[in-house]
N, C-alpha and C positions, 0 to 999 in steps of 0.2 A: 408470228404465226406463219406458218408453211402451208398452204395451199396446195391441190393437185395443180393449178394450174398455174400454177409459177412453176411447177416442174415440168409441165407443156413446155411453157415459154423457152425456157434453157433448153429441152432436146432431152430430158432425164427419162420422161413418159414418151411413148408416142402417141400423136394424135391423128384424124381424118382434118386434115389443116387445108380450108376454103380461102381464105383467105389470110395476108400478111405484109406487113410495109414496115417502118421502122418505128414504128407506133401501136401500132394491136396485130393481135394474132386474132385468128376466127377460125373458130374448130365445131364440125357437127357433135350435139350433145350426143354421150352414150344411154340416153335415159330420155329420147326425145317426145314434147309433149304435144307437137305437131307433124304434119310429114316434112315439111324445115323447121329445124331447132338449131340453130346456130349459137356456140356463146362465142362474144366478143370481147377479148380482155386487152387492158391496155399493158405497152412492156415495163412499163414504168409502177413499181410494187407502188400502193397505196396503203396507209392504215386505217383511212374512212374516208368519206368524200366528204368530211370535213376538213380533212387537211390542205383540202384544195384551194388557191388562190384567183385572182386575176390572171398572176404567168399561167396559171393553169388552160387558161382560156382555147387555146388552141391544142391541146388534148385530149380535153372532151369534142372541142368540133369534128375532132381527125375522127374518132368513137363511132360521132353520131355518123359522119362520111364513108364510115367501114363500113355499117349498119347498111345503108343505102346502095353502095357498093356490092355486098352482099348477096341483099335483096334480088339487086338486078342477075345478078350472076345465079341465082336460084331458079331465079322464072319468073317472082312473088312479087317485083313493083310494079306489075300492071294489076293485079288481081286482088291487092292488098294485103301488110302484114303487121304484126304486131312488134313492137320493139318496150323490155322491159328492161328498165336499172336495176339492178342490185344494192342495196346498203345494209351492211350487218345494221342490227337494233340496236347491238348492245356489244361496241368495236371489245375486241378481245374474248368473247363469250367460247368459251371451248366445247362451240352443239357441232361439231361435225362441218359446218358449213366449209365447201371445198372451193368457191368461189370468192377471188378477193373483192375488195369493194371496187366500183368502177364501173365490173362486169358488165354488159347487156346481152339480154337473151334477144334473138330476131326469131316471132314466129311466124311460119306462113303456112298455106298452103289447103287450108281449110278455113271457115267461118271463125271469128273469134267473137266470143260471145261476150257479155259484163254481169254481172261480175267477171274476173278474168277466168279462164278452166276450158 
C-alpha cells in the first residue's frame, strides 16, 4: 500500500516540512486537530508495527526524539503536548487511511482533554 506520505517522503507531494534528519520527516497536518498538529513519520516504510524488532530499537527512539524535537521547536514543551501512534487495526485494510504505521501525531497548543478530541 501506497500512502500520501511515503510520497511526502520521496519529494512526489509537497509538504509544510518542520522537521527532518535521516530517520523521520515532520510535516504540519493539512486537516489540523490542534493549533500544532504535526505528523511524524519514520523514512523507513513499515507494514505494521508488528514488523518491528529489537534492531528496531533505535527508530522508534529517534520518533519519539523527533516528537520532543518538534515540540520544542513549536513553542509546546513548556505548556504541554500530546503525542499519538498510529497502527492500522487491520494491516492491509483498503479504508482510505493515508498514514503508514509508525506515524505519530504531536498535538499541542491548546488543553487536551481524555477521552482524546
Amino acid at each position: 500500500m501506497i500512502y500520501l506520505c511515503c510520497k511526502i517522503i520521496v519529494g512526489e507531494i509537497p509538504a509544510d516540512k518542520v522537521y527532518e534528519d535521516d530517520q523521520a520527516i515532520a510535516f504540519n497536518d493539512i486537516n489540523p486537530q490542534a493549533p500544532t498538529h504535526v505528523l511524524i513519520v519514520p523514512k523507513r516504510h513499515l507494514s505494521t508495527l508488528n514488523d518491528l524488532s529489537t534492531a528496531d530499537d533505535a527508530l522508534v527512539g529517534a520518533l519519539v526524539r523527533s516528537a520532543a524535537a518538534v515540540a520544542k521547536e513549536k513553542g509546546c514543551d513548556g505548556s504541554g503536548y500530546r503525542t499519538v501512534r498510529l497502527q492500522l487495526q487491520r494491516p492491509g485494510r483498503p479504508d482510505g487511511v493515508s498514514h503508514p504505521p509508525g506515524t505519530w501525531h504531536l498535538l499541542g497548543g491548546r488543553t487536551m482533554a481524555w477521552p482524546p478530541g
